[in-house]
LUMTI-776784 format. One record per atom (N, C-alpha, C): residue in three letters; y, x, z negated. Coordinates in steps of 0.1 Angstrom, whole numbers, padded with zeros to 4 digits, always signed. Each point is the difference from the previous one (the first is absolute). Layout:
<vextis>
alaYXZ;...
</vextis>
This chain:
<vextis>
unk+1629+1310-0842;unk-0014+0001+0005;unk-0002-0009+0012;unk-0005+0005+0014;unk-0002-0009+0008;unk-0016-0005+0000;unk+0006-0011+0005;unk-0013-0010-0002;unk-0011-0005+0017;unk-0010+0007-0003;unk-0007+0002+0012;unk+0000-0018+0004;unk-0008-0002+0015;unk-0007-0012+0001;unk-0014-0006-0006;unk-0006+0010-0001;unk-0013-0002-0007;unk+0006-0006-0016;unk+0010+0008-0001;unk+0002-0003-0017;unk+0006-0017-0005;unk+0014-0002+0015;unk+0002-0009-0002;unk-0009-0014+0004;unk-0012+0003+0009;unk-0005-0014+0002;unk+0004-0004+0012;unk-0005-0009+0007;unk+0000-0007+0011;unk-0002-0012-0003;unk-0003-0010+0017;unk+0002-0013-0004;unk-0013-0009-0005;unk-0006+0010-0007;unk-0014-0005-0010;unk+0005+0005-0014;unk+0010-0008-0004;unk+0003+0003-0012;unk-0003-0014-0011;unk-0008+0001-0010;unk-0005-0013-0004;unk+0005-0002-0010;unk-0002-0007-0007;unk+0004-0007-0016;unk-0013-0007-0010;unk-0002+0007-0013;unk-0011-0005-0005;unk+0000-0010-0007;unk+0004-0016+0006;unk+0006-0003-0003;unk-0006-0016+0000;unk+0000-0011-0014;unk-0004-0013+0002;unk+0005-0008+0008;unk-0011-0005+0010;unk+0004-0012+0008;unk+0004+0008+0015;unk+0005-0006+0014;unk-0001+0005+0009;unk+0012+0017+0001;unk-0007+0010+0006;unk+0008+0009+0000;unk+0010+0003+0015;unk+0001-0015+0005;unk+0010+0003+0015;unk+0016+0000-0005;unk+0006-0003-0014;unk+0007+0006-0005;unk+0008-0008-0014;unk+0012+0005-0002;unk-0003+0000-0014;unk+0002-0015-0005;unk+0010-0008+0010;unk-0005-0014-0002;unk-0008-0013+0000;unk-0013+0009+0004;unk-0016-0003+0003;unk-0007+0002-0011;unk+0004+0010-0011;unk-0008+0001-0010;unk+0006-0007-0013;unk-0011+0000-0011;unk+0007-0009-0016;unk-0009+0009-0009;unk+0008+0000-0011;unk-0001+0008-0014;unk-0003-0010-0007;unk-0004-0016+0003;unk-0008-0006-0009;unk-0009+0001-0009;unk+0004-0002-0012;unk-0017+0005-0010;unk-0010-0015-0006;unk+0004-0003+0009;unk-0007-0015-0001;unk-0009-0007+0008;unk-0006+0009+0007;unk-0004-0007+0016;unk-0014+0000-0004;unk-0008-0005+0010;unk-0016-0009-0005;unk-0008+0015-0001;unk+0003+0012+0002;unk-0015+0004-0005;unk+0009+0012-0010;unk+0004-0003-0009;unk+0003+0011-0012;unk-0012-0007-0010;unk-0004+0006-0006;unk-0014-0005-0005;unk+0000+0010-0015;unk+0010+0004-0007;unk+0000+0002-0013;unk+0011+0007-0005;unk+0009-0005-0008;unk+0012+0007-0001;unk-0002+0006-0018;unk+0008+0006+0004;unk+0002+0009-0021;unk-0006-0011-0008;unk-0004+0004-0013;unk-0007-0005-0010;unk+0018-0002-0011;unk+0010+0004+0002;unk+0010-0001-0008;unk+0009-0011+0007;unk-0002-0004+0015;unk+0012-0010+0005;unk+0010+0003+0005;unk+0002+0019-0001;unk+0014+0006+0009;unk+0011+0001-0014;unk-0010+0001-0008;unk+0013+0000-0010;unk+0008+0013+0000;unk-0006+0013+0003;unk+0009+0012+0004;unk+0004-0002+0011;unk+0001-0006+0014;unk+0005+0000+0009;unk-0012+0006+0007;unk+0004+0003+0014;unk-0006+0004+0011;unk-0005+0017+0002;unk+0009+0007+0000;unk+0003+0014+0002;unk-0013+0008-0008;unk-0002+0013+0003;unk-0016+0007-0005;unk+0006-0001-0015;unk+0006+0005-0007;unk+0000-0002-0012;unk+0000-0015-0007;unk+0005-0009+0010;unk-0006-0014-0012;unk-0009-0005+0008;unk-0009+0004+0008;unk-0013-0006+0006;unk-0013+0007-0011;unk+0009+0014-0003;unk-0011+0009-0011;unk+0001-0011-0013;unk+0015+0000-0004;unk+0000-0012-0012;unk-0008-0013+0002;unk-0002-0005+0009;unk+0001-0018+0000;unk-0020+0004+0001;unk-0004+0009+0002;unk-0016-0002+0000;unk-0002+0003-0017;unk+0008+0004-0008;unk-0005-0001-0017;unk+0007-0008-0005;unk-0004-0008-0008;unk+0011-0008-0012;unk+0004+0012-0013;unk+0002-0008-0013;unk+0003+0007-0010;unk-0014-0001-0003;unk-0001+0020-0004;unk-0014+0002-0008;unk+0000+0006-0009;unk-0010-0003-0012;unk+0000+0005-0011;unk-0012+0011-0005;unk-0005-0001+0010;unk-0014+0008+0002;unk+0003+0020+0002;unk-0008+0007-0004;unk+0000+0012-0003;unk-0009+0004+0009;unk+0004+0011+0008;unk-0011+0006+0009;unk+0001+0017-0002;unk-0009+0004+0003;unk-0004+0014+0002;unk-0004+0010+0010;unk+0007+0007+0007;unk-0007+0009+0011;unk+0002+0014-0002;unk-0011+0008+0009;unk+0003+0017-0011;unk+0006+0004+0010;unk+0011+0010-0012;unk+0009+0011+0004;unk-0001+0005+0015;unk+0012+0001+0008;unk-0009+0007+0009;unk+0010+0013+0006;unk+0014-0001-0012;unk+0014+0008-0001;unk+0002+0002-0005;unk+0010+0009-0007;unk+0002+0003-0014;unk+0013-0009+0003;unk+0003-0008-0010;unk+0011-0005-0008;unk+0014-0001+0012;unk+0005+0014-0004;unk+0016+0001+0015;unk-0003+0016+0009;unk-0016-0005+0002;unk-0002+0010+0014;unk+0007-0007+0011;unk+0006+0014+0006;unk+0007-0004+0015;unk-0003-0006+0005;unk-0012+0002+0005;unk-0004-0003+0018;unk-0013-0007-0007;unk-0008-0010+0007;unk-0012-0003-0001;unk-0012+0006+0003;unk-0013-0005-0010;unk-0007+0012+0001;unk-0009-0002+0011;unk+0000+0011+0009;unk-0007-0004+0017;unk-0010+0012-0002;unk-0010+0003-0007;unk-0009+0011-0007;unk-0013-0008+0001;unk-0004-0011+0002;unk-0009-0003+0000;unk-0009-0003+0014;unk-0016-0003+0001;unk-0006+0007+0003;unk+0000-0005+0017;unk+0010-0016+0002;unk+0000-0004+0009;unk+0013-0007+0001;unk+0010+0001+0015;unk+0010-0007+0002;unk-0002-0014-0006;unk-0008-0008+0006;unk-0004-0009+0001;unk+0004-0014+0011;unk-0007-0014-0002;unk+0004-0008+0008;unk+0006-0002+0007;unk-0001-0001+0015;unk+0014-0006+0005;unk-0005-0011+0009;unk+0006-0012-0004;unk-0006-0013+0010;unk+0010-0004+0006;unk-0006-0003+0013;unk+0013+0000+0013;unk-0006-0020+0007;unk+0010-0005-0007;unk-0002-0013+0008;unk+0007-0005+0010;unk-0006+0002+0012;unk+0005-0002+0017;unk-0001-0008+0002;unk+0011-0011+0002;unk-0002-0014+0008;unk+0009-0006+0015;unk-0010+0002+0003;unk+0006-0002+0018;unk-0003-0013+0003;unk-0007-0011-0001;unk-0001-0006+0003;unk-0006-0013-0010;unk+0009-0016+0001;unk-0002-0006-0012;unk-0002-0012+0005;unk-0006-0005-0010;unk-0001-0019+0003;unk+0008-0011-0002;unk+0014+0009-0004;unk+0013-0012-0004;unk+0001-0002+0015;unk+0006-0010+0005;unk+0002-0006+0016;unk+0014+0013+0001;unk+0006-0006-0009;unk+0014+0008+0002;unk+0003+0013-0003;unk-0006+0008-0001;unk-0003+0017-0001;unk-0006+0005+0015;unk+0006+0006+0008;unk-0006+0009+0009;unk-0008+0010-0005;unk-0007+0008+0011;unk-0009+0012-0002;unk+0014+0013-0003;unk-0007+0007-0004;unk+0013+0011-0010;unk-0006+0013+0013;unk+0005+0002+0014;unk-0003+0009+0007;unk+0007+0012-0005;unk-0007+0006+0000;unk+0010+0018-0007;unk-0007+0006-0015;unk-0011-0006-0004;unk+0002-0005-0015;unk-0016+0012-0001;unk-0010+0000+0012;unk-0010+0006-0002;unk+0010+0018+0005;unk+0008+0002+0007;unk+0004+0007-0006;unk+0003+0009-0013;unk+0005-0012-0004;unk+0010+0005-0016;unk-0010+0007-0009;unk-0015-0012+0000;unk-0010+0005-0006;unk-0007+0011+0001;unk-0005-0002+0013;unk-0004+0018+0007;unk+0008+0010-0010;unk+0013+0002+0000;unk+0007+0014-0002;unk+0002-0003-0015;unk-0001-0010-0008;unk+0002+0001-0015;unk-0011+0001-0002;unk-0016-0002+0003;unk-0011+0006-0003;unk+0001+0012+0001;unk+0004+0006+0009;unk-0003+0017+0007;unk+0006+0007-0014;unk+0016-0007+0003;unk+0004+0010-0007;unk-0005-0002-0021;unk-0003-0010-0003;unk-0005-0002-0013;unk-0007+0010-0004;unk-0011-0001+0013;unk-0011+0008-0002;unk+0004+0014-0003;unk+0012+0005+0009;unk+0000+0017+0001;unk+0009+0001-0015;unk+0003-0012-0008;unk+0005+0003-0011;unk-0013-0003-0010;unk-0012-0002+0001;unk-0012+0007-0007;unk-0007-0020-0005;unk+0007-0011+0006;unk-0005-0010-0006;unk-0015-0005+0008;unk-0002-0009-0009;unk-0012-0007+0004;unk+0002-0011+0009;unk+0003-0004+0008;unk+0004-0013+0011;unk-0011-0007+0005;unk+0005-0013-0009;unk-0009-0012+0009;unk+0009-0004+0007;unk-0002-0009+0013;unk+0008-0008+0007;unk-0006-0012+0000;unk+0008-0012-0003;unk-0006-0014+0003;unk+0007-0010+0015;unk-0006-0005+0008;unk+0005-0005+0011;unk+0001-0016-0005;unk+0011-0005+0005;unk+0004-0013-0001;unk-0007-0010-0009;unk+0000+0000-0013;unk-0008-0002-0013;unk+0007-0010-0002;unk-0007-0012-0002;unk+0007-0014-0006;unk+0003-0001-0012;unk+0011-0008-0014;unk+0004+0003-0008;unk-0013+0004-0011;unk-0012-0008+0004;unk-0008+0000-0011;unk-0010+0016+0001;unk-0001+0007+0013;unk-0005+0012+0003;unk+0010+0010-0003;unk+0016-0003+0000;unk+0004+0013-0006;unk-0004-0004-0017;unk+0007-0008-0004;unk-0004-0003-0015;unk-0012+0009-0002;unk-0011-0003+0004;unk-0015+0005-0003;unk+0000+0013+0005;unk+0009+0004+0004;unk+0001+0021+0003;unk+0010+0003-0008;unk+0007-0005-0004;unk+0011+0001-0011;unk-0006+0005-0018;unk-0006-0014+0003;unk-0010+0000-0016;unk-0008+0013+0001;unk-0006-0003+0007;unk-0011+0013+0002;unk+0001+0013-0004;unk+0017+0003+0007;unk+0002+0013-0005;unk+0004+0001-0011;unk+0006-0013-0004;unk+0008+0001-0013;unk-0010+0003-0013;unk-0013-0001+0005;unk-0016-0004-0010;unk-0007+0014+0001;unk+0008+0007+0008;unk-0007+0016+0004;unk+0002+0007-0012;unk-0003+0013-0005;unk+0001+0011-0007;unk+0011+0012+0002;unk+0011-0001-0004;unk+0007+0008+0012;unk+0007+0010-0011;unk-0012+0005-0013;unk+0007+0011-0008;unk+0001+0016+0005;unk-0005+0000+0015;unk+0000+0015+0007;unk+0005-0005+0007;unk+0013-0005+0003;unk+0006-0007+0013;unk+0016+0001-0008;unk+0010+0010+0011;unk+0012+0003-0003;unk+0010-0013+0001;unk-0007-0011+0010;unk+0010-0012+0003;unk-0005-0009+0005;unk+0003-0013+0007;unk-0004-0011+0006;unk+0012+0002+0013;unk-0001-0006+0007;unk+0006-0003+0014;unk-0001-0013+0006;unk+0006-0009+0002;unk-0002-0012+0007;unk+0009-0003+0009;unk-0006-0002+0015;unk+0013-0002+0009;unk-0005-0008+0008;unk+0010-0012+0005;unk-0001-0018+0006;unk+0010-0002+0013;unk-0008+0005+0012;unk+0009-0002+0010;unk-0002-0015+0003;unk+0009-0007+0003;unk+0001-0013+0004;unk+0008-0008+0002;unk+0003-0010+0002;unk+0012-0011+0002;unk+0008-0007-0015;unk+0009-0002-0003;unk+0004-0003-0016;unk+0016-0008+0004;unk+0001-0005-0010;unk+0018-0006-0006;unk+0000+0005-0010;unk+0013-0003-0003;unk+0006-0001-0017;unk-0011-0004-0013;unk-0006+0012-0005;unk-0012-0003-0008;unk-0011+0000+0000;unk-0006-0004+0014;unk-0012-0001+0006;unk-0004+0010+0010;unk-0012+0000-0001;unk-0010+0006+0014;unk-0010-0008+0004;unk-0006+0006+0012;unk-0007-0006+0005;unk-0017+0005+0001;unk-0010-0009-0008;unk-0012+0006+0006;unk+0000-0005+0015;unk-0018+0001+0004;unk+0001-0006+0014;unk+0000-0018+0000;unk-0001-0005-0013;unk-0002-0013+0001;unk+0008-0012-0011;unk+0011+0011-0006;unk+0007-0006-0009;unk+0013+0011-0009;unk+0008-0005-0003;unk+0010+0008-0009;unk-0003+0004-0013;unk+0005+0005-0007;unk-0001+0009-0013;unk+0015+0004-0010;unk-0001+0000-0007;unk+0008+0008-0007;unk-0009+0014-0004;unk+0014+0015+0001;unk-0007+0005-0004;unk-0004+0012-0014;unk+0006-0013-0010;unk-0006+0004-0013;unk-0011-0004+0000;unk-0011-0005+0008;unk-0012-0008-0001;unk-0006+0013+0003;unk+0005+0012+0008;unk-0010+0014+0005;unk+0007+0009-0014;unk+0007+0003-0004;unk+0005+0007-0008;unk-0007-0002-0012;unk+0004-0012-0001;unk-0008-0005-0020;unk-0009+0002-0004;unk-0010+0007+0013;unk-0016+0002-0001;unk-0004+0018-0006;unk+0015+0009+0000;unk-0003+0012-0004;unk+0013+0003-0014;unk+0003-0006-0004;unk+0006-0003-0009;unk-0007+0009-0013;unk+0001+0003-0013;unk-0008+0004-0008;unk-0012-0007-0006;unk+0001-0007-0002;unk-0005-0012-0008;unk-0014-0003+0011;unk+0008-0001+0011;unk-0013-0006+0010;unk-0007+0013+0008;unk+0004+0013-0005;unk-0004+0011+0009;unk+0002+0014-0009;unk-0002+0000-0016;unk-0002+0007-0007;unk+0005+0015+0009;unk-0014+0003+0007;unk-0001+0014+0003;unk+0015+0008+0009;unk+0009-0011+0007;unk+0010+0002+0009;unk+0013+0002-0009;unk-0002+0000-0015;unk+0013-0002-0013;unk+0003+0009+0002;unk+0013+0003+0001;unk+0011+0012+0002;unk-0001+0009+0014;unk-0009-0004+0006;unk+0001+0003+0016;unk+0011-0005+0009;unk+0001+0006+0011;unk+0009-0006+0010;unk-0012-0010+0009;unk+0011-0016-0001;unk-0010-0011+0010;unk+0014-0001+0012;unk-0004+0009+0008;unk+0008-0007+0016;unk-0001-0008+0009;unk+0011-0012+0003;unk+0000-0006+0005;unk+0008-0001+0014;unk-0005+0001+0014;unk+0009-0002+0011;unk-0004-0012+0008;unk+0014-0004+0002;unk-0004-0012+0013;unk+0011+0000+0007;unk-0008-0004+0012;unk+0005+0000+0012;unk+0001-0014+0002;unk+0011-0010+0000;unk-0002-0015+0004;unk+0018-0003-0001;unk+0007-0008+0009;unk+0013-0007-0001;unk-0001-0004-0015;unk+0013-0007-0008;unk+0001+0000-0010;unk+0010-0011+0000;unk+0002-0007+0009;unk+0009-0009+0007;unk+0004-0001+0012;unk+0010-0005+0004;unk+0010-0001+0014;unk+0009+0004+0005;unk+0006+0003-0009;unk+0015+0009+0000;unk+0001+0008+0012;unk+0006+0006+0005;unk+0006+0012+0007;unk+0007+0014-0006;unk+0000+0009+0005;unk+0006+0010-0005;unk+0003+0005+0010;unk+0020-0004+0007;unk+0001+0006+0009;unk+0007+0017-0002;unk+0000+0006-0012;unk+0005+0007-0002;unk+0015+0007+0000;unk+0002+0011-0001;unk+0016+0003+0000;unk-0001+0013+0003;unk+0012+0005+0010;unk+0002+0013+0006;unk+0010+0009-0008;unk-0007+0009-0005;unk+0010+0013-0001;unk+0006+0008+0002;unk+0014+0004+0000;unk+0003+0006+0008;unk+0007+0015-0009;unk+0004+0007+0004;unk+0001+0013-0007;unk+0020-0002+0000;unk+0002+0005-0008;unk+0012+0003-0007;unk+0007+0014-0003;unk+0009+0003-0002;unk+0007+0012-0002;unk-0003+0002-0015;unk-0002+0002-0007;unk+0001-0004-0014;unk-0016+0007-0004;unk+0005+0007-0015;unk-0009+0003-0012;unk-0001-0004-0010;unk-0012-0004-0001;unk-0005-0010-0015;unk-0006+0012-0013;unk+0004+0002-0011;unk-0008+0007-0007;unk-0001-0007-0012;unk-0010-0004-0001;unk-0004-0005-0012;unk-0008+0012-0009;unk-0248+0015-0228;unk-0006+0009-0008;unk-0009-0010-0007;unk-0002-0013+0008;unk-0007-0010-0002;unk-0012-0002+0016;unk+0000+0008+0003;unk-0006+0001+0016;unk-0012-0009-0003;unk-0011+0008-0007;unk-0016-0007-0003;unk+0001-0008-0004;unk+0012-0011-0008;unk-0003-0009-0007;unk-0005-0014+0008;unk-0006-0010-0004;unk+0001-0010+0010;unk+0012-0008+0005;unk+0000-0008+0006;unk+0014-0011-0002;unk-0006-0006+0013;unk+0011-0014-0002;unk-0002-0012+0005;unk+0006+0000+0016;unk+0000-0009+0010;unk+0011+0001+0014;unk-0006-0013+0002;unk+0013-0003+0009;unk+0000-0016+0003;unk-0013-0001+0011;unk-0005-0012+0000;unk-0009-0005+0009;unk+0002+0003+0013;unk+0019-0005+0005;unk+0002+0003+0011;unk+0006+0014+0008;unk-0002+0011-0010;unk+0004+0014+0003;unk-0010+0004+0012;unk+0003+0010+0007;unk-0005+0011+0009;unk-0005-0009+0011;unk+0007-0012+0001;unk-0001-0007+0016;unk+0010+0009+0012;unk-0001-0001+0009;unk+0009+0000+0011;unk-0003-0008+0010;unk+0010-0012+0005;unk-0001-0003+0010;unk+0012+0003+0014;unk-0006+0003+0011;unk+0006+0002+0012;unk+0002-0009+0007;unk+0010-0005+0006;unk+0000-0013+0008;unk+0007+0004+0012;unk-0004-0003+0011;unk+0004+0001+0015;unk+0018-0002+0004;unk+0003-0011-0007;unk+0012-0003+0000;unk+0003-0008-0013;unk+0019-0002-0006;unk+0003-0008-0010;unk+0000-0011+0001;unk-0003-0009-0010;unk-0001-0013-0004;unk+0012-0009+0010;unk-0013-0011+0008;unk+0011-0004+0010;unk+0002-0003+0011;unk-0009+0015+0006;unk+0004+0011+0013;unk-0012-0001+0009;unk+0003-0001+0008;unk-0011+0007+0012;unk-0006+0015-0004;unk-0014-0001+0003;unk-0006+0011+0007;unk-0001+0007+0013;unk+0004+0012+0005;unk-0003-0002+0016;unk-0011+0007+0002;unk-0012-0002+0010;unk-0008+0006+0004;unk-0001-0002+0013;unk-0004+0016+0008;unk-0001+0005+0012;unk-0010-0007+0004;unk-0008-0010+0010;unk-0011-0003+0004;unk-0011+0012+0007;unk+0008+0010+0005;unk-0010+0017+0000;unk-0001+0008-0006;unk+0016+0000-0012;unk-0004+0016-0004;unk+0004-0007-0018;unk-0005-0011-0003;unk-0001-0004-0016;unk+0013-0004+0000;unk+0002-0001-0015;unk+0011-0008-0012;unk+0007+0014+0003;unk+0012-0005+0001;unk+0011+0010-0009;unk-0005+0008-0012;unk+0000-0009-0006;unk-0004+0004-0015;unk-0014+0009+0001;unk-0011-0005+0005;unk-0013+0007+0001;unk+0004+0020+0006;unk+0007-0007+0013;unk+0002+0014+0009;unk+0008+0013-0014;unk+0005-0010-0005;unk+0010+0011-0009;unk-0007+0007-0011;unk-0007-0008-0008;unk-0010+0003-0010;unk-0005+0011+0002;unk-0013-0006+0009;unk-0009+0009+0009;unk+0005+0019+0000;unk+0014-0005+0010;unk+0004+0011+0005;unk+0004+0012-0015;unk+0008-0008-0011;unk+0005+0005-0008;unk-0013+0008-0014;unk-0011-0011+0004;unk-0014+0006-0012;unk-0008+0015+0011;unk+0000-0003+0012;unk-0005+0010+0012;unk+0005+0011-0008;unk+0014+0003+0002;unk+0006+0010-0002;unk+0008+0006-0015;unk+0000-0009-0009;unk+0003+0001-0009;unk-0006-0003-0015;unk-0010-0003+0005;unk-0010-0007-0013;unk-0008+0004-0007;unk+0000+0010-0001;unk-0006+0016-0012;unk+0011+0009-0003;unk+0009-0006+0007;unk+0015+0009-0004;unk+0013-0007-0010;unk+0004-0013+0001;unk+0010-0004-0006;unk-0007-0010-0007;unk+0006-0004-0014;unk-0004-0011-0004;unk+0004-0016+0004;unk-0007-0008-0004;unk-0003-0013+0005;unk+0016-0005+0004;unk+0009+0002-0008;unk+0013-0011+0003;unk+0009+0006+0004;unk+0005+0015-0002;unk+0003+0011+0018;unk-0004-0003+0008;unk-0014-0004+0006;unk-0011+0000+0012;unk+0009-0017+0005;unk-0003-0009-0011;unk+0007-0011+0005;unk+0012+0000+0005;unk+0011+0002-0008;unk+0014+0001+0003;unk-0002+0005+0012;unk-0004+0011+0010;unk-0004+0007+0011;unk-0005-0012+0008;unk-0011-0007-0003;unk+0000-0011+0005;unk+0006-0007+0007;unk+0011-0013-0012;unk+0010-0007+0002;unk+0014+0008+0009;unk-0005+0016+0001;unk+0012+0006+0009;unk+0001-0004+0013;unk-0015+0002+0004;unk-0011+0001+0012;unk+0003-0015+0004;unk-0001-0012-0010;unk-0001-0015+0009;unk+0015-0002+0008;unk+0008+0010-0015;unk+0014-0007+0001;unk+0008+0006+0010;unk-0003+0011+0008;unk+0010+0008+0008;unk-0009+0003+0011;unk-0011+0000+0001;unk-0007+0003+0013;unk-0007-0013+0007;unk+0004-0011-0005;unk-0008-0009+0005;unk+0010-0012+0005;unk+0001-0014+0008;unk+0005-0006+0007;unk-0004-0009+0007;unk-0003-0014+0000;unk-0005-0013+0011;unk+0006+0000+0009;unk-0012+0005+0010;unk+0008-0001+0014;unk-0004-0017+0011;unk+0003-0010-0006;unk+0002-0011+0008;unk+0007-0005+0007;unk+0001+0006+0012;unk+0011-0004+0006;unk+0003-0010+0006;unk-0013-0008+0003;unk+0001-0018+0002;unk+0000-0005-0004;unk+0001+0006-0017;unk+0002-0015-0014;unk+0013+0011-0005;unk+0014-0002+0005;unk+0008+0002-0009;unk+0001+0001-0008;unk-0003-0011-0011;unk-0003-0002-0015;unk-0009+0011-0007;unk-0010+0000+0006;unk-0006+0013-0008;unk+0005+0012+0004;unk+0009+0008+0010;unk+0002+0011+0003;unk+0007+0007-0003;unk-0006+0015-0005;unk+0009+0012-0003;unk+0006-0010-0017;unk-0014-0002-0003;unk-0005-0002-0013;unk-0007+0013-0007;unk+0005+0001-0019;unk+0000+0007-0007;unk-0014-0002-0007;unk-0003+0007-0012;unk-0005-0002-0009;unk-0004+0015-0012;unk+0002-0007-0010;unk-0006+0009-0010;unk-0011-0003-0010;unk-0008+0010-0003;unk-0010-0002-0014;unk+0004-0002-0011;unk-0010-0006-0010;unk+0008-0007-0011;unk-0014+0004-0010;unk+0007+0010-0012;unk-0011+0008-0006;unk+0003-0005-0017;unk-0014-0005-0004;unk+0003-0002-0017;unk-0009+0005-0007;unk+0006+0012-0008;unk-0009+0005-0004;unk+0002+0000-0020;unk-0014+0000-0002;unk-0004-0001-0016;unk-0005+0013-0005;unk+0000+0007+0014;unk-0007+0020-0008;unk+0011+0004-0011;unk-0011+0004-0010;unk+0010+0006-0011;unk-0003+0014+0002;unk-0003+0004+0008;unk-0004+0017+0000;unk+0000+0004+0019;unk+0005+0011-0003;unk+0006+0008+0017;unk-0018+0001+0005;unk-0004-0007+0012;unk-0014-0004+0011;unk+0001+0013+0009;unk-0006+0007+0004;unk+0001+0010+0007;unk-0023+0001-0002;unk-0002+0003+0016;unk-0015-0003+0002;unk-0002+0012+0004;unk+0004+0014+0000;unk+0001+0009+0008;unk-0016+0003+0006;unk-0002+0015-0006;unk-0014+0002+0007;unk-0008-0006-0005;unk-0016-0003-0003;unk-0009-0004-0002;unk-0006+0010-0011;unk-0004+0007+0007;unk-0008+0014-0002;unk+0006+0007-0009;unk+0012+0002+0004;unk+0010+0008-0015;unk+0002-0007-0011;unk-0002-0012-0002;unk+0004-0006-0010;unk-0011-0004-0011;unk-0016+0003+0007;unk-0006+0003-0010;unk-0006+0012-0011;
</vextis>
């Protein structure tokens, strides 16, 4: 596949990334610095990564909860029959009050075209602009406090600046089991056995990924209980999407968005009433991983730099949002 100029990038190629972004020895993956302002309620005892950030916001519980049916038992696919997609909150942060965070140029972009396209996939979209930790919290809750038993899913997506663990509002860091733990069952009844999506767009460290060239070879490689009720774990039917793996840089275009965003975008545009959710991704991570490239050619260090998406997902049932209209 050749790779246009528009695809690879130019010399506005950014990094979403803590601390200054003139390059990679300018920035720190510190989780300690003066404005982190609330970490997990468990102390990091699962570690860092989406699945022990989901852990480290519950201790051991002994408590019993209840939410209604909203699948049969080992139905395939989830049930997207009802009367509204639902939510999708898009948190855009371009601009912040940490000294050491630049403005995220490329980023109103990203949002523009994951609104558009949400929309033409039937959701409800709010967008929030550069929300300090206590104003996303308080749009967080809010929806988490909504009614969302005619609502096929939740959507949450956080373009912004991040390290290893963290993100960034406009005025302070986060962990982000602190956005997740709020649609959980227990704290969001009506969302139980739904799909809750998660995307973000933010660095995830400092690393590099200068990648590796392939080259072609001569050679062939060939390798009856449905109605009943039942229980699922608290942390089932999450998915989260993340820009890049644990570590790693983000790169974003300062004109034409995030890597990650442009791919999405492009991949829900065209495919997003058609394939289901983790085909659609895999398509994705193809899109960051083979058509995309840092073109810095006055910072060596960053140039004809890599990157891939890093997807964790808790759906216990095949996500597919096709038509609207057909599906009720």
């Amino acid at each position: 596949m050749s790779v246009s100029e528009d695809q690879v990038g130019r010399t506005n190629d950014l990094i979403d990334a803590f601390g200054s972004l003139n390059s990679a020895s300018g920035s720190s993956n510190s989780s300690s610095g003066g404005y982190y302002t609330g970490a997990s309620s468990s102390g990091g005892t699962f570690g860092g990564g989406a699945i022990g950030q989901l852990a480290n916001g519950f201790g051991s519980s002994y408590h019993s909860y209840t939410a209604n049916m909203v699948a049969d038992r080992h139905a395939a696919e989830y049930n997207m029959r009802h009367k509204n997609r639902g939510m999708a909150l898009i948190f855009n942060h371009e601009n912040f009050e940490v000294p050491t965070l630049k403005s995220r140029a490329g980023t109103n972009v990203d949002c523009e075209n994951l609104a558009r396209v949400l929309k033409q996939l039937d959701f409800d979209v709010k967008v929030f602009k550069d929300c300090s930790l206590k104003q996303l919290k308080q749009h967080i809750e809010w929806a988490s406090q909504q009614d969302h038993r005619d609502n096929d899913c939740i959507l949450v997506a956080i373009l912004s600046h991040g390290e290893l663990g963290y993100i960034y509002a406009k005025d302070a860091q986060y962990k982000l089991d602190q956005i997740w733990s709020y649609f959980t069952p227990q704290h969001c009844p009506s969302l139980g056995g739904k799909p809750k999506l998660f995307f973000i767009q933010a660095c995830q460290g400092d690393r590099l990924d200068p990648g590796v060239t392939m080259k072609r070879i001569n050679r062939t490689e060939t390798d009856g209980e449905t109605s009943m009720s039942y229980k699922i774990p608290l942390h089932a039917d999450f998915l989260i999407a993340y820009s890049t793996i644990p570590g790693f840089y983000s790169w974003r275009n300062t004109t034409r968005g995030s890597w990650f965003m442009q791919s999405l975008c492009a991949e829900l545009a065209a495919n997003g009433k058609r394939l289901d959710i983790l085909t659609l991704l895999t398509f994705v991570c193809q899109r960051v991983a083979v058509d995309f490239e840092s073109c810095t050619p006055d910072n060596p260090e960053m140039h004809q730099q890599k990157q891939i998406p890093c997807i964790t997902t808790m759906l216990t049932r095949i996500l597919r949002f096709g038509e609207k209209g057909a599906l009720r």
